[in-house]
C-alpha positions as CSV (number, residue, x, y, z in Angstrom):
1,X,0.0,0.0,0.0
2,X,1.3,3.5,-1.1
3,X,1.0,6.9,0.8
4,X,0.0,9.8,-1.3
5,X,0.6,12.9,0.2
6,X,-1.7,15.6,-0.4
7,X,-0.6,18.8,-1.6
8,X,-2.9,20.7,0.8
9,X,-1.3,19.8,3.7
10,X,1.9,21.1,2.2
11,X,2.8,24.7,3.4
12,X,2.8,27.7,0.6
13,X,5.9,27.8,-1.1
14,X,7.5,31.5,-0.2
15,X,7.9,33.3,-3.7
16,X,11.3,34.9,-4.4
17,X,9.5,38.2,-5.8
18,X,7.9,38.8,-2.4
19,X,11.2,38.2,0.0
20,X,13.0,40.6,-2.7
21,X,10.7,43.3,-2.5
22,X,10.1,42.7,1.5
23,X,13.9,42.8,1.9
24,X,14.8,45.8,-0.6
25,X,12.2,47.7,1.2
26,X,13.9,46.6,4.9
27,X,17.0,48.0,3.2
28,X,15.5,51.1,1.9
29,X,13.7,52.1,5.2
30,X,17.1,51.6,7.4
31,X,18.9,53.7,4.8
32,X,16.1,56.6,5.2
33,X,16.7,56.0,8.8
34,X,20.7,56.0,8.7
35,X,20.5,59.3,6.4
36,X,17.9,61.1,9.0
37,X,20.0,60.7,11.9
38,X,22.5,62.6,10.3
39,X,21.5,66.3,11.0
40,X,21.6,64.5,14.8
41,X,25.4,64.3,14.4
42,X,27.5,67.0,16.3
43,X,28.3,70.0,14.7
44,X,28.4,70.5,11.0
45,X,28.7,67.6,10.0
46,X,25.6,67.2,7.7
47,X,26.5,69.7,6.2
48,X,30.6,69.0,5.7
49,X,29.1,65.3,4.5
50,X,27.1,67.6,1.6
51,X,30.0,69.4,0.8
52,X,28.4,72.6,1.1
53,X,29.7,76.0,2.2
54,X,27.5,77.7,4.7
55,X,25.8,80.6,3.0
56,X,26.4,79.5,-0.5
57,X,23.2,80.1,-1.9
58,X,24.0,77.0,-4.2
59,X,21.3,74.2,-5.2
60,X,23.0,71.8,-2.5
61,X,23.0,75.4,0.0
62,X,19.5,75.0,-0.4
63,X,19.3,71.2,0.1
64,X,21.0,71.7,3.0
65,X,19.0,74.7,4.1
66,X,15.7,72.6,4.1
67,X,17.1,69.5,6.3
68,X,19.1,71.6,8.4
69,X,15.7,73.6,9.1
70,X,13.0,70.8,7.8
71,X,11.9,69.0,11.3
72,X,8.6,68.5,10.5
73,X,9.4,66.9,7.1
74,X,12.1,64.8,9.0
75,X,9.7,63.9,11.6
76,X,7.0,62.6,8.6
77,X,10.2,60.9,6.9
78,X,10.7,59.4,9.4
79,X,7.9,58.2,10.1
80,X,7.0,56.9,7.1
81,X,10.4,54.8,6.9
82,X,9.3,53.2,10.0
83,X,6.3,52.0,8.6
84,X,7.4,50.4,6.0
85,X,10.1,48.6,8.1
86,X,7.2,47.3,9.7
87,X,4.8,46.3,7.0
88,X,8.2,45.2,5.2
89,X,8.8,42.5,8.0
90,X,5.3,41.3,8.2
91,X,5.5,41.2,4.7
92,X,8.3,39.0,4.9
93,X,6.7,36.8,7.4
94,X,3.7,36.8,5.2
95,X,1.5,37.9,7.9
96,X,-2.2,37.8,6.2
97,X,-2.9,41.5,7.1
98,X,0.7,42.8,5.1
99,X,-0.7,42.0,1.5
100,X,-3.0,44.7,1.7
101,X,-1.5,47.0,4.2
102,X,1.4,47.4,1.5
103,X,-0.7,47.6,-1.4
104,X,-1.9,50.7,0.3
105,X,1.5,51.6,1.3
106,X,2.3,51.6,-2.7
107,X,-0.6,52.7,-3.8
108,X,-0.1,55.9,-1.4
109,X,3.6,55.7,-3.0
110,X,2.5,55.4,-6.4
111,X,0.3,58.8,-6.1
112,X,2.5,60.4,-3.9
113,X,5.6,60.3,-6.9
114,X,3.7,60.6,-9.2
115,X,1.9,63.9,-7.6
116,X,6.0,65.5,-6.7
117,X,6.9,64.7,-9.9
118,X,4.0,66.8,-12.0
119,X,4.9,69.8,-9.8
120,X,8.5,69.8,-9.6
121,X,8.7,71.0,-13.2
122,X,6.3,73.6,-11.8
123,X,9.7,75.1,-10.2
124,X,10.6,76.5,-13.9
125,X,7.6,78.7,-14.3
126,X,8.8,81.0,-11.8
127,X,12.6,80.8,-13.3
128,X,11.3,81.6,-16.7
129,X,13.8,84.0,-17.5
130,X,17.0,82.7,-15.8
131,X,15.9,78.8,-17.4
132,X,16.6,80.1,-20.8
133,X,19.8,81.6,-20.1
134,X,22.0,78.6,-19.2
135,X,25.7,79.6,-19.6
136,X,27.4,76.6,-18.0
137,X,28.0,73.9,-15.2
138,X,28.6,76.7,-12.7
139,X,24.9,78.2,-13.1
140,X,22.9,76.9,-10.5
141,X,19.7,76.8,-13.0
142,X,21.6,74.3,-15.2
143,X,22.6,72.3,-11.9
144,X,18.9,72.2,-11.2
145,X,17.4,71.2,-14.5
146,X,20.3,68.1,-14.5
147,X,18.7,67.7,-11.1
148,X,14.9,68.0,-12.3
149,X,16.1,65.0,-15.3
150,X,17.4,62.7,-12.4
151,X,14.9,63.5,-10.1
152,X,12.2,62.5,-13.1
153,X,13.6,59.5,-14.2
154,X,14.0,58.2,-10.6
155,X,10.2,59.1,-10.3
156,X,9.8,57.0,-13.0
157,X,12.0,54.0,-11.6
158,X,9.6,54.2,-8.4
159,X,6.3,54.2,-10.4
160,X,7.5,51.7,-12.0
161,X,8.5,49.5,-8.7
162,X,5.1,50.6,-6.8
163,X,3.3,49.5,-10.1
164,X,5.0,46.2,-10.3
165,X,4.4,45.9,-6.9
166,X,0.9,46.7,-6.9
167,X,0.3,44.0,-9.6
168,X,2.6,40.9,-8.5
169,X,0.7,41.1,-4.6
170,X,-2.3,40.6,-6.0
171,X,-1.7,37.8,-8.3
172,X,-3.4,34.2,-7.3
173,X,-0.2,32.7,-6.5
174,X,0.9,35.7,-4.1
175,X,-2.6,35.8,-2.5
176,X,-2.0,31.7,-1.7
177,X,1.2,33.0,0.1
178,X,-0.8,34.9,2.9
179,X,-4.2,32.7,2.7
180,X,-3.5,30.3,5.8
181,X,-6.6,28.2,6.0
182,X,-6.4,25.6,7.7
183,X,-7.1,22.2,6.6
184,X,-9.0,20.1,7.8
185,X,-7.6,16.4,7.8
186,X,-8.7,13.7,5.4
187,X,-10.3,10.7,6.8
C-alpha cells in the first residue's frame, strides 16, 4: 500500500518576488533612517558630508537649508520609513494583514511620486527668464534642470516599482502565500 501525500497539507511555497521586495524595502527604510540621523550628528557635519559652504546660496546650499531647518518633514520621513520597516517585515513573514496593508503603502507611494513629480517642473515657471539663459556647469539653473532630469527619471523608476508591486501582490499565486486556511484532515 502506497502513501500519497496531499498537496494541501503542504505549506505555501515563499515566492522569491515577495522576500525581494520585502527585503529591498527593509534595506530602503534603514537607509532613510541612517540618512535622517544625520542632522543628529555633532556640529556641522551634515553639512561637511554635503560638501556645502554655509551661506552658498547654491542648489545643495539650499538642500542643506531645508534639512538643516525641515523638522517637520524629517519627523513625517521618518515616520514613514518606520512604517514600511514594519509592514516590510510582516510582509516577509507573510503575515495575512501585510498584502494589503502594503498595497496601500504603494498605492499611497504610487500617487505620492507621481503627484511630486507633475509639480516639480512647476519650479521652472517662476525661473522663466534665468531657465533660458544657461551659460554653464557653474549656473545653479543648469545644476537644477540636471537635477529636475534625475529627479524625473528616478520618479519613474519608483512608479515603476510601486506598479509592479501593486500588480505581483495581487496575483493568485501571491494571494496563496498569505491565505493560511487551515485544513481540515482527510479521513
Amino acid at each position: 500500500m502506497t502513501t500519497v501525500t496531499s498537496t494541501l497539507h503542504l505549506p505555501p511555497t515563499r515566492s522569491a518576488a515577495v522576500s525581494g521586495l520585502a527585503w529591498g524595502f527593509i534595506a530602503f527604510s534603514a537607509l532613510t533612517v541612517a540618512l535622517l540621523t544625520l542632522p543628529l550628528l555633532p556640529g556641522e557635519a551634515l553639512v561637511a558630508s554635503l560638501g556645502v559652504e554655509a551661506g552658498s546660496g547654491g542648489l545643495t546650499g539650499g538642500v542643506a537649508w531645508l534639512i538643516e531647518r525641515s523638522n517637520t518633514l524629517a519627523g513625517l520621513l521618518m515616520a514613514g520609513a518606520a512604517v514600511t520597516l514594519v509592514l516590510s517585515v510582516a510582509l516577509l513573514q507573510r503575515r495575512r494583514w501585510a498584502r494589503p496593508a502594503f498595497l496601500t503603502l504603494m498605492a499611497a507611494g504610487f500617487v505620492g511620486v507621481l503627484g511630486g513629480a507633475a509639480l516639480t517642473p512647476l519650479t521652472f515657471g517662476f525661473m522663466a527668464d534665468a531657465a533660458g539663459n544657461v551659460a554653464g556647469p557653474e549656473d545653479p539653473v543648469a545644476g537644477l534642470i540636471g537635477a529636475l532630469a534625475v529627479l524625473i527619471l528616478f520618479a519613474t523608476l519608483l512608479v515603476v516599482l510601486f506598479a509592479w508591486a501593486c500588480w505581483k501582490l495581487t496575483t493568485p499565486a501571491i494571494r496563496a502565500e498569505f491565505e493560511r486556511m487551515p485544513v481540515a484532515a482527510e479521513a
